[in-house]
C-alpha positions in Angstrom: -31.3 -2.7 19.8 -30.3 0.9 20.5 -29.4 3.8 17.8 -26.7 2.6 15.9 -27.0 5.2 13.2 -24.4 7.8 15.3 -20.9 6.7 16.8 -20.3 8.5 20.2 -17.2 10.3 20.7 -16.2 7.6 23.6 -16.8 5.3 20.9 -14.6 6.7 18.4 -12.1 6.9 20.8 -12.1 3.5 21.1 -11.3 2.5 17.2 -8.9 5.5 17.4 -7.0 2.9 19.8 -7.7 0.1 18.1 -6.4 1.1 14.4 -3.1 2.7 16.2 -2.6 -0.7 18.0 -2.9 -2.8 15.2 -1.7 -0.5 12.4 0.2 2.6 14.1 -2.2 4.7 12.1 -3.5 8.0 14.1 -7.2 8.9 13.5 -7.9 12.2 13.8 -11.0 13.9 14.7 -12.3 14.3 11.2 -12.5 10.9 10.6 -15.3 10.1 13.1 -17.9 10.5 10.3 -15.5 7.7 8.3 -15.2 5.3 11.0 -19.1 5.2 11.5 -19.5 4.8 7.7 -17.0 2.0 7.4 -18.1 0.2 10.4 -21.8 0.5 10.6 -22.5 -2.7 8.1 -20.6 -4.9 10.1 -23.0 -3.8 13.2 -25.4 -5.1 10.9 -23.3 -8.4 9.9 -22.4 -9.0 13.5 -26.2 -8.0 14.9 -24.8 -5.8 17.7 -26.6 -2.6 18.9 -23.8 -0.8 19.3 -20.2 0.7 18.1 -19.4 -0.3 21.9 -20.5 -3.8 21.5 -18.6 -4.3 18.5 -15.5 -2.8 20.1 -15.8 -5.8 23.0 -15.8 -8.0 20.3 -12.5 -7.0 18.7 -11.1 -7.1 21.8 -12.4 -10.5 22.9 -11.3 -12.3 19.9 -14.7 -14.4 20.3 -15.1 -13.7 16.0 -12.2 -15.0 14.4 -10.9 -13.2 11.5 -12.9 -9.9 12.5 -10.4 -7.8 13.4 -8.7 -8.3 10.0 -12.1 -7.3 8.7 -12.1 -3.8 11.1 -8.5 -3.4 10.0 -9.4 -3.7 6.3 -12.1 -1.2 6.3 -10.4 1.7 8.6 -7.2 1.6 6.5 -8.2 4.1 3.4 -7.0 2.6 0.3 -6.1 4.8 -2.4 -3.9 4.7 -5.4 -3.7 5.1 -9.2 -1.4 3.7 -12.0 1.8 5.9 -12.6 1.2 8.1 -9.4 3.5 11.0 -9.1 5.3 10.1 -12.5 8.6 11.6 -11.7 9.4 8.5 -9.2 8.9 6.1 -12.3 11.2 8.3 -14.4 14.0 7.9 -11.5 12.8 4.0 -11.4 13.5 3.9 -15.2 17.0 5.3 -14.8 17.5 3.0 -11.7 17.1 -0.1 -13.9 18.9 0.8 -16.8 21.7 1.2 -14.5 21.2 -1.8 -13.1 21.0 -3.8 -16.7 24.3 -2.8 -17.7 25.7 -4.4 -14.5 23.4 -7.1 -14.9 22.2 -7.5 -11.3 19.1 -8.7 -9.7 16.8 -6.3 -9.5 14.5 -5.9 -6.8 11.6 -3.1 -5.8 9.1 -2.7 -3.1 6.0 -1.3 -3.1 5.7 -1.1 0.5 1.7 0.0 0.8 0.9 -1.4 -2.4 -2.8 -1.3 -1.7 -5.1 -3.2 -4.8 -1.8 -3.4 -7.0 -1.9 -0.7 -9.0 1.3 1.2 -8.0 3.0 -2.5 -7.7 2.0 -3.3 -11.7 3.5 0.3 -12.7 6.7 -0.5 -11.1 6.4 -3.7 -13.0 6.0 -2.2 -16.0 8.7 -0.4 -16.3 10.8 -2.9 -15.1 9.6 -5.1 -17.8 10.7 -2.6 -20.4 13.8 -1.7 -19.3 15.4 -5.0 -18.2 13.8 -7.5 -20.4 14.7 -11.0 -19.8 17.1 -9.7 -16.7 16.3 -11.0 -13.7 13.7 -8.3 -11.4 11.1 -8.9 -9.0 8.5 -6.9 -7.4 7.1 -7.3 -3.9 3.9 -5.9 -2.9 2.6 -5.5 0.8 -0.3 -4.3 2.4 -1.4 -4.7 5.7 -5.0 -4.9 4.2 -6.1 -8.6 3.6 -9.0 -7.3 1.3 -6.8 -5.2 -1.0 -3.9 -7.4 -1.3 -7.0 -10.0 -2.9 -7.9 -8.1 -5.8 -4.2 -7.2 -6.1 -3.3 -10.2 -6.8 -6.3 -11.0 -9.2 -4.7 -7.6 -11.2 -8.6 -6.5 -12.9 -9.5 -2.5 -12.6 -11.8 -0.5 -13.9 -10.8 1.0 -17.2 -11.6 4.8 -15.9 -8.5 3.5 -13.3 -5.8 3.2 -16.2 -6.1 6.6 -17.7 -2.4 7.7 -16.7 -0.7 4.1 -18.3 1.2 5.4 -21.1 -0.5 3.7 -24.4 2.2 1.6 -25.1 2.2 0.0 -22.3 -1.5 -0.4 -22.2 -1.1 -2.2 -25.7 1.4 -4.7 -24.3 0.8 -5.2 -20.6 -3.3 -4.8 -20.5 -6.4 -6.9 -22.1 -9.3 -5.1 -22.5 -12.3 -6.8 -21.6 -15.3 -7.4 -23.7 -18.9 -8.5 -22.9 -19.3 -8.8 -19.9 -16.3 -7.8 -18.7 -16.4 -4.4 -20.9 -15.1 -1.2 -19.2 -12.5 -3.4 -17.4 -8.8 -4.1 -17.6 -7.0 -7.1 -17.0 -3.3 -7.4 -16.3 -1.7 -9.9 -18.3 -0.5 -13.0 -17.1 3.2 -12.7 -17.2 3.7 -9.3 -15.8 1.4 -10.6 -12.9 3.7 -13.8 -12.4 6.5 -11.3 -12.0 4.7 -9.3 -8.9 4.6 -11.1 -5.7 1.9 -9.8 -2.8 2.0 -10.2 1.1 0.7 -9.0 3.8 3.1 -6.8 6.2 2.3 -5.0 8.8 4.8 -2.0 8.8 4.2 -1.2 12.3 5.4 -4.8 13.6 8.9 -6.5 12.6 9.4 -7.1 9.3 9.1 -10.4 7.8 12.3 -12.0 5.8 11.7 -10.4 2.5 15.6 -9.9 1.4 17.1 -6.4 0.0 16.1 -4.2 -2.1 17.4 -1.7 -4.5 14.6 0.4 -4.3 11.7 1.3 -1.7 8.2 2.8 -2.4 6.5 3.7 1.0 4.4 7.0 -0.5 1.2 8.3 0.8 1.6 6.1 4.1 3.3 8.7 6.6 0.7 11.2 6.5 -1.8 8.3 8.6 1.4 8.2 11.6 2.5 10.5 14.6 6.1 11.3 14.4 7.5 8.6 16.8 5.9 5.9 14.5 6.8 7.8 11.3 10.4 6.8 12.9 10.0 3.5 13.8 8.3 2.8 10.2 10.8 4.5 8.6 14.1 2.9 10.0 12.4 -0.8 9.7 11.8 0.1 6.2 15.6 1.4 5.6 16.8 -1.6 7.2 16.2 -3.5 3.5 17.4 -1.3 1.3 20.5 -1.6 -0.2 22.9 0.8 -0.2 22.8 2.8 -3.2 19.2 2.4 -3.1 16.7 4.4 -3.8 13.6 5.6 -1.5 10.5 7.2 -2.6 7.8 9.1 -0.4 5.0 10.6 -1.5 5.4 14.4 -2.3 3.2 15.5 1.0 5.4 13.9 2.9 8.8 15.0 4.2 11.4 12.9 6.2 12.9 15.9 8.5 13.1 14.7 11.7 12.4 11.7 10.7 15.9 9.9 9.4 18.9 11.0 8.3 20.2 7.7 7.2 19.2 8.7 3.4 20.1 11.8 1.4 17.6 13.4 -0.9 18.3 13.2 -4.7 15.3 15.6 -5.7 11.4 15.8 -4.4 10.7 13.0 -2.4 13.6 11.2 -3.8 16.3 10.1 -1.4 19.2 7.5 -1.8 20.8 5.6 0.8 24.8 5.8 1.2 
Protein backbone atom coordinates (compact mmCIF):
# COMPACT_ATOMS: atom_id res chain seq x y z
CA UNK A 1 0.00 0.00 0.00
CA UNK A 2 1.51 3.39 -0.92
CA UNK A 3 1.89 6.62 1.60
CA UNK A 4 -1.28 7.46 2.77
CA UNK A 5 -0.04 9.74 5.57
CA UNK A 6 -0.12 13.02 2.95
CA UNK A 7 -3.15 14.01 0.68
CA UNK A 8 -1.95 15.36 -2.75
CA UNK A 9 -3.24 18.61 -3.92
CA UNK A 10 -5.05 16.67 -7.02
CA UNK A 11 -6.44 14.70 -4.26
CA UNK A 12 -7.83 17.40 -2.34
CA UNK A 13 -9.25 18.78 -5.22
CA UNK A 14 -11.10 15.97 -5.61
CA UNK A 15 -13.11 16.11 -1.94
CA UNK A 16 -13.23 19.90 -2.67
CA UNK A 17 -15.74 18.58 -5.53
CA UNK A 18 -17.15 16.14 -3.70
CA UNK A 19 -18.37 18.11 -0.41
CA UNK A 20 -19.59 21.12 -2.82
CA UNK A 21 -21.69 18.47 -4.77
CA UNK A 22 -23.26 16.90 -2.06
CA UNK A 23 -23.38 19.82 0.46
CA UNK A 24 -22.73 23.22 -1.59
CA UNK A 25 -19.98 23.79 0.97
CA UNK A 26 -16.61 25.44 -0.60
CA UNK A 27 -13.31 24.07 0.80
CA UNK A 28 -10.74 26.27 0.77
CA UNK A 29 -7.14 25.73 0.67
CA UNK A 30 -6.63 25.77 4.35
CA UNK A 31 -8.52 23.00 4.91
CA UNK A 32 -6.33 20.37 3.07
CA UNK A 33 -4.65 19.56 6.45
CA UNK A 34 -8.52 18.90 7.77
CA UNK A 35 -9.64 16.77 5.00
CA UNK A 36 -6.54 14.41 5.44
CA UNK A 37 -7.18 14.35 9.15
CA UNK A 38 -10.86 13.57 8.86
CA UNK A 39 -10.52 11.08 6.19
CA UNK A 40 -7.34 9.19 6.80
CA UNK A 41 -9.23 6.50 9.33
CA UNK A 42 -11.59 5.59 6.88
CA UNK A 43 -8.47 4.75 4.49
CA UNK A 44 -7.74 2.57 7.24
CA UNK A 45 -11.58 1.17 7.59
CA UNK A 46 -11.95 0.80 3.94
CA UNK A 47 -8.08 -0.78 3.50
CA UNK A 48 -7.29 1.54 0.49
CA UNK A 49 -3.80 2.91 -0.27
CA UNK A 50 -4.90 5.97 -1.21
CA UNK A 51 -7.01 9.36 -0.84
CA UNK A 52 -7.49 8.60 -4.75
CA UNK A 53 -8.80 5.14 -4.16
CA UNK A 54 -11.14 6.27 -1.71
CA UNK A 55 -12.42 9.02 -3.93
CA UNK A 56 -13.31 6.14 -6.74
CA UNK A 57 -15.14 4.62 -4.15
CA UNK A 58 -17.47 7.52 -3.36
CA UNK A 59 -18.01 7.93 -6.76
CA UNK A 60 -18.84 4.28 -7.52
CA UNK A 61 -21.33 3.78 -4.92
CA UNK A 62 -19.78 0.08 -4.54
CA UNK A 63 -19.89 0.94 -0.29
CA UNK A 64 -23.32 1.73 0.54
CA UNK A 65 -23.80 4.30 3.15
CA UNK A 66 -20.06 5.68 2.67
CA UNK A 67 -20.66 8.77 1.31
CA UNK A 68 -22.91 9.74 4.19
CA UNK A 69 -19.90 8.73 6.27
CA UNK A 70 -17.44 11.32 4.02
CA UNK A 71 -20.24 13.78 4.21
CA UNK A 72 -20.45 13.48 8.01
CA UNK A 73 -16.82 13.87 8.72
CA UNK A 74 -16.00 17.00 6.20
CA UNK A 75 -19.02 19.00 7.46
CA UNK A 76 -17.32 20.75 10.74
CA UNK A 77 -19.75 20.67 13.54
CA UNK A 78 -19.67 23.27 15.99
CA UNK A 79 -22.04 24.82 18.42
CA UNK A 80 -22.79 25.68 21.98
CA UNK A 81 -25.91 26.19 24.19
CA UNK A 82 -27.30 29.94 24.07
CA UNK A 83 -24.86 30.93 21.16
CA UNK A 84 -24.94 34.57 20.43
CA UNK A 85 -27.54 35.28 23.29
CA UNK A 86 -29.12 38.33 21.82
CA UNK A 87 -31.04 36.05 19.12
CA UNK A 88 -32.72 34.12 22.16
CA UNK A 89 -33.61 37.53 23.78
CA UNK A 90 -35.42 38.43 20.30
CA UNK A 91 -36.79 34.52 20.36
CA UNK A 92 -38.13 35.33 23.87
CA UNK A 93 -39.98 38.40 22.78
CA UNK A 94 -41.13 36.57 19.61
CA UNK A 95 -43.05 34.02 21.76
CA UNK A 96 -44.53 36.16 24.14
CA UNK A 97 -46.03 37.87 21.27
CA UNK A 98 -47.09 34.93 20.01
CA UNK A 99 -48.84 33.60 23.53
CA UNK A 100 -51.04 36.48 23.71
CA UNK A 101 -52.50 35.61 20.25
CA UNK A 102 -52.34 32.11 21.16
CA UNK A 103 -50.93 30.73 17.87
CA UNK A 104 -48.84 27.71 17.05
CA UNK A 105 -45.63 28.33 17.37
CA UNK A 106 -43.10 27.01 15.34
CA UNK A 107 -38.94 27.49 15.10
CA UNK A 108 -36.21 26.08 12.97
CA UNK A 109 -32.93 25.37 13.79
CA UNK A 110 -31.86 24.96 10.27
CA UNK A 111 -28.07 23.47 10.96
CA UNK A 112 -28.85 22.30 14.21
CA UNK A 113 -25.72 20.15 14.37
CA UNK A 114 -25.67 17.66 17.89
CA UNK A 115 -28.83 19.69 19.25
CA UNK A 116 -27.53 22.04 21.31
CA UNK A 117 -28.81 25.28 19.65
CA UNK A 118 -32.17 23.23 18.84
CA UNK A 119 -32.72 22.46 22.98
CA UNK A 120 -31.95 26.36 23.67
CA UNK A 121 -34.58 27.42 21.38
CA UNK A 122 -36.58 24.84 23.28
CA UNK A 123 -35.97 26.21 26.31
CA UNK A 124 -37.19 29.23 25.99
CA UNK A 125 -39.97 28.26 24.25
CA UNK A 126 -40.90 26.14 27.15
CA UNK A 127 -40.83 29.09 29.50
CA UNK A 128 -42.45 31.48 27.69
CA UNK A 129 -45.40 29.61 26.18
CA UNK A 130 -46.09 26.94 28.69
CA UNK A 131 -48.80 24.55 27.83
CA UNK A 132 -49.21 26.62 24.26
CA UNK A 133 -48.77 24.73 21.50
CA UNK A 134 -44.76 25.18 19.88
CA UNK A 135 -42.55 22.86 18.12
CA UNK A 136 -39.08 22.82 17.20
CA UNK A 137 -37.51 21.24 14.14
CA UNK A 138 -33.92 20.46 13.93
CA UNK A 139 -31.95 19.58 10.64
CA UNK A 140 -28.68 18.68 9.78
CA UNK A 141 -27.37 17.31 6.76
CA UNK A 142 -24.98 15.30 9.06
CA UNK A 143 -26.43 11.75 9.83
CA UNK A 144 -23.86 11.36 12.73
CA UNK A 145 -24.82 14.60 14.56
CA UNK A 146 -28.45 14.53 14.13
CA UNK A 147 -27.78 10.87 16.29
CA UNK A 148 -26.55 12.14 19.39
CA UNK A 149 -29.02 15.11 18.86
CA UNK A 150 -31.57 13.25 19.25
CA UNK A 151 -30.18 11.22 22.33
CA UNK A 152 -29.87 15.10 23.89
CA UNK A 153 -26.51 13.88 26.48
CA UNK A 154 -23.37 16.64 26.52
CA UNK A 155 -20.63 17.01 28.37
CA UNK A 156 -21.19 19.17 31.33
CA UNK A 157 -18.09 21.64 30.35
CA UNK A 158 -20.71 22.09 27.06
CA UNK A 159 -23.61 23.74 29.25
CA UNK A 160 -21.64 26.53 30.86
CA UNK A 161 -23.72 29.35 29.06
CA UNK A 162 -27.52 27.64 30.22
CA UNK A 163 -28.84 30.15 32.51
CA UNK A 164 -29.04 28.20 36.04
CA UNK A 165 -32.58 28.18 36.05
CA UNK A 166 -33.02 26.49 33.35
CA UNK A 167 -30.32 24.05 34.02
CA UNK A 168 -32.41 23.22 37.34
CA UNK A 169 -35.49 22.45 35.32
CA UNK A 170 -34.59 21.26 31.85
CA UNK A 171 -31.10 19.27 32.76
CA UNK A 172 -30.23 15.95 34.92
CA UNK A 173 -27.01 15.81 36.00
CA UNK A 174 -25.49 12.64 35.84
CA UNK A 175 -23.89 10.59 38.52
CA UNK A 176 -21.56 7.48 38.54
CA UNK A 177 -20.78 6.70 35.71
CA UNK A 178 -22.32 9.14 33.89
CA UNK A 179 -20.71 12.11 36.11
CA UNK A 180 -19.51 15.16 34.21
CA UNK A 181 -22.50 14.73 31.80
CA UNK A 182 -25.87 16.30 31.17
CA UNK A 183 -28.88 14.78 30.11
CA UNK A 184 -31.85 16.71 28.58
CA UNK A 185 -34.93 15.78 30.09
CA UNK A 186 -37.48 13.84 28.57
CA UNK A 187 -40.21 16.24 27.85
CA UNK A 188 -38.35 19.11 26.45
CA UNK A 189 -36.73 16.35 24.14
CA UNK A 190 -40.30 15.00 23.03
CA UNK A 191 -40.98 18.62 22.03
CA UNK A 192 -37.77 18.85 19.48
CA UNK A 193 -38.14 17.01 16.33
CA UNK A 194 -34.61 16.13 14.21
CA UNK A 195 -34.22 15.45 10.35
CA UNK A 196 -32.00 15.29 8.02
CA UNK A 197 -32.09 18.15 5.23
CA UNK A 198 -29.86 18.84 2.90
CA UNK A 199 -30.07 22.77 2.43
CA UNK A 200 -28.44 22.66 -0.81
CA UNK A 201 -31.24 20.24 -2.47
CA UNK A 202 -35.16 20.99 -2.30
CA UNK A 203 -36.59 21.25 0.78
CA UNK A 204 -38.58 18.53 2.23
CA UNK A 205 -42.40 19.33 3.40
CA UNK A 206 -41.67 20.71 6.77
CA UNK A 207 -44.65 23.47 6.96
CA UNK A 208 -44.02 27.30 8.07
CA UNK A 209 -42.38 28.75 10.43
CA UNK A 210 -42.42 31.85 12.47
CA UNK A 211 -38.95 31.84 12.94
CA UNK A 212 -35.63 30.61 11.14
CA UNK A 213 -32.09 29.86 12.64
CA UNK A 214 -29.56 29.29 9.71
CA UNK A 215 -26.32 30.84 11.74
CA UNK A 216 -22.72 29.96 11.24
CA UNK A 217 -23.70 28.01 7.90
CA UNK A 218 -23.05 30.80 5.17
CA UNK A 219 -19.51 31.35 5.92
CA UNK A 220 -18.86 27.27 4.33
CA UNK A 221 -20.81 28.69 0.74
CA UNK A 222 -19.75 30.78 -2.43
CA UNK A 223 -22.15 33.63 -3.03
CA UNK A 224 -24.33 31.95 -5.78
CA UNK A 225 -25.13 29.04 -3.20
CA UNK A 226 -25.37 31.56 -0.25
CA UNK A 227 -28.49 32.58 -2.64
CA UNK A 228 -29.89 29.61 -3.54
CA UNK A 229 -29.68 28.46 0.40
CA UNK A 230 -31.04 31.47 1.41
CA UNK A 231 -34.24 31.92 -0.78
CA UNK A 232 -35.11 27.96 -0.18
CA UNK A 233 -34.88 28.79 3.41
CA UNK A 234 -37.16 32.05 3.18
CA UNK A 235 -39.53 30.20 1.24
CA UNK A 236 -40.95 28.75 4.88
CA UNK A 237 -41.00 31.47 6.88
CA UNK A 238 -43.92 33.20 7.54
CA UNK A 239 -44.43 36.51 7.10
CA UNK A 240 -43.73 38.38 10.10
CA UNK A 241 -41.08 36.03 10.85
CA UNK A 242 -38.10 36.29 12.09
CA UNK A 243 -34.51 35.20 10.54
CA UNK A 244 -31.32 34.82 12.38
CA UNK A 245 -27.73 34.53 10.97
CA UNK A 246 -24.85 34.25 12.63
CA UNK A 247 -23.07 37.71 13.43
CA UNK A 248 -20.05 36.88 10.79
CA UNK A 249 -22.31 36.66 8.33
CA UNK A 250 -24.16 39.31 6.31
CA UNK A 251 -26.97 38.83 3.76
CA UNK A 252 -25.95 41.87 1.27
CA UNK A 253 -26.20 40.69 -1.91
CA UNK A 254 -27.57 37.95 -0.92
CA UNK A 255 -31.63 38.68 -0.41
CA UNK A 256 -33.57 41.46 -0.09
CA UNK A 257 -36.71 39.68 0.67
CA UNK A 258 -36.11 40.31 4.65
CA UNK A 259 -35.33 43.58 6.38
CA UNK A 260 -32.96 43.67 9.29
CA UNK A 261 -34.41 44.39 12.78
CA UNK A 262 -30.80 44.74 14.56
CA UNK A 263 -27.39 42.46 14.18
CA UNK A 264 -28.09 39.54 12.34
CA UNK A 265 -31.68 39.96 12.93
CA UNK A 266 -33.99 40.34 9.92
CA UNK A 267 -37.89 39.96 9.61
CA UNK A 268 -39.66 39.04 6.67
CA UNK A 269 -42.65 41.50 5.39
Amino acid sequence: MSDITNISDREFSQFQRFIYDAAGITLSASKKALVQGRLAKRLQHCQLGSYSDYFQLLETGDAPGEVQTAVDLLTTNETYFFREPKHFEFLRARALEARSHSQFFRVWSAASSSGEEAYSIAMVLADCLDDAPWEVIGSDISARVLQRAGVGHYPLERTKHIPPPYLRRFCLKGIDTQKDTLLIERGLRSRVHFKQVNLNAPLPEMGAFDVIFLRNVMIYFNNETKRQVVARVLSVLKPGGHFYIGHSESLNDITSIVQALAPSVYVKP
